[in-house]
Structures are given as C-alpha cells and as structure tokens.
C-alpha positions as CSV (number, residue, x, y, z in Angstrom):
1,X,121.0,92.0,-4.6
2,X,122.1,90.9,-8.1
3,X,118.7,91.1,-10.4
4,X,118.0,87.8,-13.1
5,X,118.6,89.8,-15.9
6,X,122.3,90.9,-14.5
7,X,122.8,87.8,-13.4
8,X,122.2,86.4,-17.0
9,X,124.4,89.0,-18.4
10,X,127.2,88.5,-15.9
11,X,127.1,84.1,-16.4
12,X,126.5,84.0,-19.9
13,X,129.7,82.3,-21.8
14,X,130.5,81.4,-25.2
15,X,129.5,77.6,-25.1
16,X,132.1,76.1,-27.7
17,X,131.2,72.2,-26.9
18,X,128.4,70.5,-26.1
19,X,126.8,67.2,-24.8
20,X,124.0,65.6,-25.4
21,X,120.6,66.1,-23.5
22,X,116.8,66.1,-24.2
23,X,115.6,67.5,-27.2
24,X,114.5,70.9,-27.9
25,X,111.4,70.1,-29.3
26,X,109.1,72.5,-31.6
27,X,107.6,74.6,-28.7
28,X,110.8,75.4,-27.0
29,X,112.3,76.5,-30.0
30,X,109.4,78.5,-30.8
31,X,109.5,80.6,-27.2
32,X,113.2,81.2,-27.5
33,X,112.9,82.8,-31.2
34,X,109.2,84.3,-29.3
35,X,111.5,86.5,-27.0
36,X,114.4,87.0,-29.7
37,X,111.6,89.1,-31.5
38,X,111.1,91.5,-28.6
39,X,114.1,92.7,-29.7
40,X,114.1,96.4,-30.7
41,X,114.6,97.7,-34.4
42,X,114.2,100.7,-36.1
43,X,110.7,101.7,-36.9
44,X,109.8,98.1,-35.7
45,X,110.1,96.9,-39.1
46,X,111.5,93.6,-37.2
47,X,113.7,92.9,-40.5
48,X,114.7,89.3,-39.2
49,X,114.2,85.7,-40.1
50,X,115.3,82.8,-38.0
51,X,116.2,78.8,-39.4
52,X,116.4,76.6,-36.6
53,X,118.5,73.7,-37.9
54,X,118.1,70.8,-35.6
55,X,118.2,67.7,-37.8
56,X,121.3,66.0,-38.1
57,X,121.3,66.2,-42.1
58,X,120.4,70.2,-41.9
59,X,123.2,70.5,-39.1
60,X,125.4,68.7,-41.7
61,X,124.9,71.1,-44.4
62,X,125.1,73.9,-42.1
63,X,129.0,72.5,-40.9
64,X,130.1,71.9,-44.6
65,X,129.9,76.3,-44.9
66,X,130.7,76.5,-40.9
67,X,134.4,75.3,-41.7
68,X,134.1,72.2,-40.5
69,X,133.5,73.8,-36.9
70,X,132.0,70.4,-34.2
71,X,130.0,72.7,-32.3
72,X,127.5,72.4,-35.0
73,X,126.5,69.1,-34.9
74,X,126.9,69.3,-31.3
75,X,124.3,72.1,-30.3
76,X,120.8,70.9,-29.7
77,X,120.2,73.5,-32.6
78,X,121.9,76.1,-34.1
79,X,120.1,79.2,-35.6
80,X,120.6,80.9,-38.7
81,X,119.9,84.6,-37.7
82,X,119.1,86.7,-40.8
83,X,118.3,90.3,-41.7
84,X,116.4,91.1,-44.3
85,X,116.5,94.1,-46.5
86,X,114.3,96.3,-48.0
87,X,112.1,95.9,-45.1
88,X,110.6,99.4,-45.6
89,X,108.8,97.9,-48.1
90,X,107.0,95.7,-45.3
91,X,106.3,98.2,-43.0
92,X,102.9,98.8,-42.8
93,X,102.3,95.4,-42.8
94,X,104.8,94.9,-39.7
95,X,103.1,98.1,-37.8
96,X,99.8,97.1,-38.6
97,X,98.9,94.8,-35.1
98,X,100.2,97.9,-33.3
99,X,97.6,99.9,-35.0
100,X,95.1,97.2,-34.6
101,X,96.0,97.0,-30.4
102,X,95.8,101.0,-30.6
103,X,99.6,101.3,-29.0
104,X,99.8,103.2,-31.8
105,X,98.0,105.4,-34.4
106,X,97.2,105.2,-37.7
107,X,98.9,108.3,-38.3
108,X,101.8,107.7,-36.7
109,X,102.2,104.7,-38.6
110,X,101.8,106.2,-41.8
111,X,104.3,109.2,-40.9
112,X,106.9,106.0,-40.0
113,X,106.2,104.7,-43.3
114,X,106.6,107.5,-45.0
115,X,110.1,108.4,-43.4
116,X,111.3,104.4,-43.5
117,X,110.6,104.9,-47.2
118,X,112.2,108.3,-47.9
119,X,115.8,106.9,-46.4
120,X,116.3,103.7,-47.8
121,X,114.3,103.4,-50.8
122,X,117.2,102.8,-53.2
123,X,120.0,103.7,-50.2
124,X,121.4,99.7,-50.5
125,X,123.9,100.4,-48.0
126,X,121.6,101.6,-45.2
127,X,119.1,98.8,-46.2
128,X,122.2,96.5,-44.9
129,X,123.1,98.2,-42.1
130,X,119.7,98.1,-40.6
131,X,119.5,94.6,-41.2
132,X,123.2,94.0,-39.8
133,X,121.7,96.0,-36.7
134,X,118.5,94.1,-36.4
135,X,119.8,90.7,-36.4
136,X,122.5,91.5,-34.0
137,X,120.2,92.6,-31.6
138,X,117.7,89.4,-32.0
139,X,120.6,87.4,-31.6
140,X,122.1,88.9,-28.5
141,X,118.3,88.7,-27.2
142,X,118.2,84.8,-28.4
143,X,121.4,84.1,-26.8
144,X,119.8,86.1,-23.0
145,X,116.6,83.8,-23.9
146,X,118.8,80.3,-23.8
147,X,120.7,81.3,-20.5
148,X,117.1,82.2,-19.2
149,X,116.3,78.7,-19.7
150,X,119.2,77.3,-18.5
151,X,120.9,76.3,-21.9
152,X,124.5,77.5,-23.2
153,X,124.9,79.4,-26.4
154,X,127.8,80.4,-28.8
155,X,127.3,83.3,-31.7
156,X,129.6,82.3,-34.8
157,X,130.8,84.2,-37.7
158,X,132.8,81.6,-38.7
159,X,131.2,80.5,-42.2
160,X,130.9,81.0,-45.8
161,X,127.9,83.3,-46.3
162,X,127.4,82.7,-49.7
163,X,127.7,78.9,-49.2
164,X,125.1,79.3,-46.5
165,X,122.6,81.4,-49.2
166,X,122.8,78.6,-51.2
167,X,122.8,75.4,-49.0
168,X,119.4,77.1,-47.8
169,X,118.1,78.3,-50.0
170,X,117.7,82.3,-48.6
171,X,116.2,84.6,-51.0
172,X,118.1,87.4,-52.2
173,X,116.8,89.9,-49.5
174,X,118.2,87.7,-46.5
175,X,121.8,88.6,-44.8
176,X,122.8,85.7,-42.9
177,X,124.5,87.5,-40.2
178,X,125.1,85.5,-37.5
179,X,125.0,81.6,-36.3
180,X,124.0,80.8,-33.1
181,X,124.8,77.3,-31.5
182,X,122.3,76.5,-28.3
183,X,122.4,73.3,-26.4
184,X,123.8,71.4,-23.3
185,X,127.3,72.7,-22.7
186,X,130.1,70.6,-21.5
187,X,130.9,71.3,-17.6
188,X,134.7,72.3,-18.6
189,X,133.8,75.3,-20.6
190,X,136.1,78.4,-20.1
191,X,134.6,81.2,-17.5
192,X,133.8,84.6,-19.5
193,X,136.5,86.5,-20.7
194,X,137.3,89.8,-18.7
195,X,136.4,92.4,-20.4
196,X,138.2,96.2,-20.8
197,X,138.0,98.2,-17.6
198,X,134.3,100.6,-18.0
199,X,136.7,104.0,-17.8
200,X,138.8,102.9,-21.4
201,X,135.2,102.5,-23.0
202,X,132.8,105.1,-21.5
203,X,132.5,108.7,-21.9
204,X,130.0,110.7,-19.9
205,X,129.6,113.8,-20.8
C-alpha cells in the first residue's frame, strides 16, 4: 500500500501553467511556509526567509527579473525562497524555544553556538553554502506542502538574482535561491519526467 507521503513524491510535477481558482488567502499561505520551516538545517539555525508575492503589481516586478517567464503571473503566488547568511550570528536566538520547551539543553545549545561560530565566522563561502543548503531544502518541503493540499508547484531558477535583490528590496545577508510558483495547474501538464535507473545513482556499501 502506497503511503501519502510516497504518493506525494511519486505525483508531484513541475506545474509550468496555470489557471485561475480561489485565492490563497493569508492563512493558507501562512500553513504552507508553516511546514516549509520543518525543514531540517544545520544546527537549526533555520537561515531562510520566504516573500510570498501574490499581488498582481508584486507578481509584475517579480516577471520583469523572471525573464519574462507567464507562469509568474499565472501562479496563485510565487515564493521568493531565500537563505540568509551569517546566521551563526542568530543562533542562540533561533535555539532558544528549544531551550525554553526543554528538547534541548542549555548546554547543548551553547556548545552548538560555539561550534556554528568557530566554522563560519569569517568562512564567506561556507556561510553560502549553508544558506544554498537551507533554502533548497525549505523549498523542496514547500513544494511536498502544496501537493499536500492539492495545489501544483514549479521551482525556477530562471531569473536575475541581482535584479530580484533590488526589485525587493533584500538586505545584503539574503541569497535569493530559488522561486517557487504554486497555484491551480492546467489539466494538460506533462506527467513527471523518468528519472535515471536507482543502480547508475546509488552505492551501498
């Protein structure tokens, strides 16, 4: 018996057009970005921030550094999924309501501290590639969250990054790393692409 979460995994697609259909309003947004967050990262530093750009002049701005792509405008909403660096720096402050539900203790979360600091303090490069990591997971969590409820999804990398910093605004700390489109897709949408047989990309050892 296939479980929900295989069979979310096994239906998802890449939804690349769109029709219209009822709103997402504030609350349903909020729940999908809700279970986006129970994504993992490392030390649970949780180095992500989310723009949910649902009115038709945001959606604009966000096609103008999309390359023009329709699916923009289309989607109910389409997130801007960011990862934020230096997030050692907000640490104990993340950790803190772990501390607080006594899942974890305050020593532990010192000693993460302490590490989180010690390897990227000053390491740019790893700073980005934990929030490159982060994000990527939130996203692939937001995406399982919209076929959860029923709703298509598309992640895009198709856009100017540094025309997207600017038409929003992001502070310098925020990667925009990935767009993700959810919304009504149209019934003609393309089945999931096969993948590569599990024996060319598995090792067990």
């Amino acid at each position: 018996m296939t479980n929900p979460v295989q069979q979310a995994i096994e239906n998802r697609i890449s939804a690349h057009r769109y029709v219209d259909g009822p709103l997402l309003d504030d609350a349903r947004i909020l729940a999908l970005v809700e279970q986006a967050t129970r994504a993992p990262s490392a030390y649970n530093m949780q180095n992500w921030r989310f723009i949910a750009v649902r009115s038709q002049d945001a959606k604009a701005r966000l096609q103008a550094v999309a390359y023009g792509q329709q699916k923009v405008l289309d989607a109910a909403v389409a997130f801007i999924v960011c990862g934020t660096l230096a997030a050692h720096r907000q640490l104990a402050t993340a950790l803190q309501p772990s501390v607080e539900a006594g899942t974890l203790s305050q020593r532990t979360a010192d000693a993460w501290v302490a590490q989180a600091i010690q390897a990227h303090e000053g390491d740019v490069q790893l700073q980005r590639d934990e929030a490159l990591r982060s994000a990527s997971l939130a996203a692939m969590t937001l995406m399982l969250a919209a076929q959860g409820e029923q709703l298509g999804s598309c992640a895009m990398v198709g856009f100017d990054a540094l025309a997207l910093h600017q038409a929003f605004g992001l502070a310098p700390h925020e990667v925009p790393v990935l767009l993700v489109t959810v919304g009504y897709p149209t019934a003609d949408q393309l089945p999931q692409k096969p993948r590569k047989p599990v024996h060319e990309v598995l090792e067990i050892l």
